[in-house]
C-alpha positions as CSV (number, residue, x, y, z in Angstrom):
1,X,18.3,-30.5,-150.4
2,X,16.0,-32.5,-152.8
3,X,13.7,-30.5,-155.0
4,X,10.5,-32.1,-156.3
5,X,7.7,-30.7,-159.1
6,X,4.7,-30.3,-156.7
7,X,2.5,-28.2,-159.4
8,X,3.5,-30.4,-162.8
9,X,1.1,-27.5,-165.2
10,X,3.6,-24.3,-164.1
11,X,6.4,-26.5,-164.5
12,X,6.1,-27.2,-168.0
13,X,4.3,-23.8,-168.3
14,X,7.5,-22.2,-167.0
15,X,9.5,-24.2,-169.0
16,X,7.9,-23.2,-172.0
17,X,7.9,-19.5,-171.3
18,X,11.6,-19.7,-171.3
19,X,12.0,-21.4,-174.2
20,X,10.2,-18.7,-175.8
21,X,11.9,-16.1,-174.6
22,X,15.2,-17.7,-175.5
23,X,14.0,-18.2,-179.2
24,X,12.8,-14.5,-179.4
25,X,16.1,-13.4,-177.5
26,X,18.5,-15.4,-180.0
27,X,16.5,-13.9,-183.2
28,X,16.8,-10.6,-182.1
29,X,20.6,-10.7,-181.7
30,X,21.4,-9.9,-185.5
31,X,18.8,-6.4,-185.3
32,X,20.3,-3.0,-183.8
33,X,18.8,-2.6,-180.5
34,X,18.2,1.2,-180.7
35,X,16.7,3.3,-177.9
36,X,13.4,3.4,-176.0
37,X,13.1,6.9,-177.6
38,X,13.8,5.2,-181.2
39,X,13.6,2.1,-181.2
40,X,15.7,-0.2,-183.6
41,X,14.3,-3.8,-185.1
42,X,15.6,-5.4,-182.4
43,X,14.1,-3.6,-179.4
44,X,10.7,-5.2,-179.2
45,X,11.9,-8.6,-179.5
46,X,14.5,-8.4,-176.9
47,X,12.3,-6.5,-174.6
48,X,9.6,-9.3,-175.4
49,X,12.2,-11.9,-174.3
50,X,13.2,-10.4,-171.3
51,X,8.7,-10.2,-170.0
52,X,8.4,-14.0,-171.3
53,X,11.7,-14.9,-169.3
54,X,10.2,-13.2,-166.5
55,X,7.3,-15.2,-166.3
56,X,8.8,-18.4,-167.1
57,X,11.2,-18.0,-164.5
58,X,8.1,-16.6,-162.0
59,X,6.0,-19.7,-163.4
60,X,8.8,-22.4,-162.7
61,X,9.6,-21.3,-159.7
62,X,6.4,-21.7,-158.9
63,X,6.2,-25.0,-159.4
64,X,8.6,-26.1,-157.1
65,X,6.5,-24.1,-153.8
66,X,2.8,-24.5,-154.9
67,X,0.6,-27.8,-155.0
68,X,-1.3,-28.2,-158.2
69,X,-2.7,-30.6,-160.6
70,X,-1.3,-32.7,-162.9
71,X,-0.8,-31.9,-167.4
72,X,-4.0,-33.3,-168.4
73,X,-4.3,-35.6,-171.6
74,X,-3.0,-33.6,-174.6
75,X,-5.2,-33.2,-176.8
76,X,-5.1,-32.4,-181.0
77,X,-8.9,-31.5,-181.2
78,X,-8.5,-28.3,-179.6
79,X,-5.2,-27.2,-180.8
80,X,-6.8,-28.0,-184.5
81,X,-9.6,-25.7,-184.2
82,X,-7.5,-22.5,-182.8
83,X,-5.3,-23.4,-186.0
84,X,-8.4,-23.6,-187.9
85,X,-10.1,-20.2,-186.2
86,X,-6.6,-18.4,-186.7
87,X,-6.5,-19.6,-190.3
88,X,-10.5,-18.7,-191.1
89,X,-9.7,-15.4,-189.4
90,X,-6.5,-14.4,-192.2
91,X,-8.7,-15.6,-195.0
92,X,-12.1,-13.9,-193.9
93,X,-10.1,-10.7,-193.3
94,X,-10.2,-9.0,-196.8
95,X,-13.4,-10.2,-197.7
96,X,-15.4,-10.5,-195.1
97,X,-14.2,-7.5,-192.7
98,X,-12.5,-6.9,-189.2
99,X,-15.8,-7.3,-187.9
100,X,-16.6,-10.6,-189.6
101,X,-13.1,-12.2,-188.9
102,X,-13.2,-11.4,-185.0
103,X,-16.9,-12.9,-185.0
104,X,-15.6,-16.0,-186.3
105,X,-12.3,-16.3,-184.9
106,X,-13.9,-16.1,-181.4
107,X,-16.6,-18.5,-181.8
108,X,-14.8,-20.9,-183.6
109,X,-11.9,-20.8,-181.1
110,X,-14.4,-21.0,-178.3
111,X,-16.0,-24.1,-179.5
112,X,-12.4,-25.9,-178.5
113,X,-13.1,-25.7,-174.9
114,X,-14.9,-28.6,-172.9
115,X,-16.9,-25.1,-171.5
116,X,-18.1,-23.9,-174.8
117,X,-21.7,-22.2,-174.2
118,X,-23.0,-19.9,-177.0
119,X,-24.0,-17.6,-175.5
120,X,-20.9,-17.1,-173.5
121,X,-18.5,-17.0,-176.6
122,X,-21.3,-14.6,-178.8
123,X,-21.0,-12.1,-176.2
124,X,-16.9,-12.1,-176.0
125,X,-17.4,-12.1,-180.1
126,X,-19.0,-9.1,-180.1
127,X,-17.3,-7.1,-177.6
128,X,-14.1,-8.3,-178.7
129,X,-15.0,-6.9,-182.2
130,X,-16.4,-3.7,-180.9
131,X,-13.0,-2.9,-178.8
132,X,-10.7,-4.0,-181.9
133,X,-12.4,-1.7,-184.4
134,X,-12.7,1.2,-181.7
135,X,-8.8,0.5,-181.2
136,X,-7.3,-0.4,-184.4
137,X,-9.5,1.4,-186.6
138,X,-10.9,4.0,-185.0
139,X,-7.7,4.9,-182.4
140,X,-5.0,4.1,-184.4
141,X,-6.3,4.7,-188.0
142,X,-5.5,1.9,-189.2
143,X,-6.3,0.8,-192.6
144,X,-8.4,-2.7,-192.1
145,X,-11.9,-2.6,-193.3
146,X,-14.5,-2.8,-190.7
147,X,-16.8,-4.3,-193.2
148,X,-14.8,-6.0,-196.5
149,X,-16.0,-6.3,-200.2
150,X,-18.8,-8.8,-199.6
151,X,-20.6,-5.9,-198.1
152,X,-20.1,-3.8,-200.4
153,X,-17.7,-1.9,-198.8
């Protein structure tokens, strides 16, 4: 029986899942697992491992059964401006506010897609930043500024 890559995007896809969850699984080996009732250092890593090697092994599987396109031409532009978003985000944090970060972080991120509308990526910006500060800061308590020092907060 001859097997033969019929969807080449899960393959790789899948692929990369596991690697993931290999990496995750091998740097969790040195923490004390714990219990689901207390958890140790290691618990949320391994568990981690164990979803991502679920759905690589789903997505790989996958490819083998399903009929899909070919990997498309890798490109740099768009993986440089989610490294650039990602990066604006940690530095506008402090300064500029949870509110401010998201806002950015989601438009500039959305500006890597061939799909990029304005008006699109301002409405995700805003809702995204309404449900993180109603989750993080409001829910949870934690202590991130909704508005930083530039506003005089």
């Amino acid at each position: 029986m001859r097997f033969s890559i019929r969807h080449p995007k899960d393959f790789w896809s899948g692929l990369i899942f596991l690697a993931l969850a290999a990496g995750f699984g091998w740097m969790a080996q040195g923490y004390a697992m714990g219990r689901a009732v207390k958890m140790g250092p290691g618990y949320f890593p391994t568990v981690l491992a164990g979803i991502l090697a679920l759905i690589g092994l789903i997505t790989f599987l996958r490819s083998f059964v399903l009929e899909g396109e070919a990997v498309s031409r890798f490109t740099f532009r768009g993986i440089a401006i989610v490294l650039g978003a990602m990066v604006l985000f940690g530095l506008l944090l402090r300064g500029g506010g949870l509110v401010v970060a998201i806002l950015v972080l989601v438009a500039t991120s959305a500006a890597a897609s061939v799909h990029f509308r304005w008006q699109v990526a301002a409405a995700l910006a805003v809702g995204l930043a309404a449900f993180c500060v109603g989750v993080f800061v409001l829910g949870l308590g934690l202590p991130i500024q909704i508005l930083g020092r530039w506003f005089g907060s």
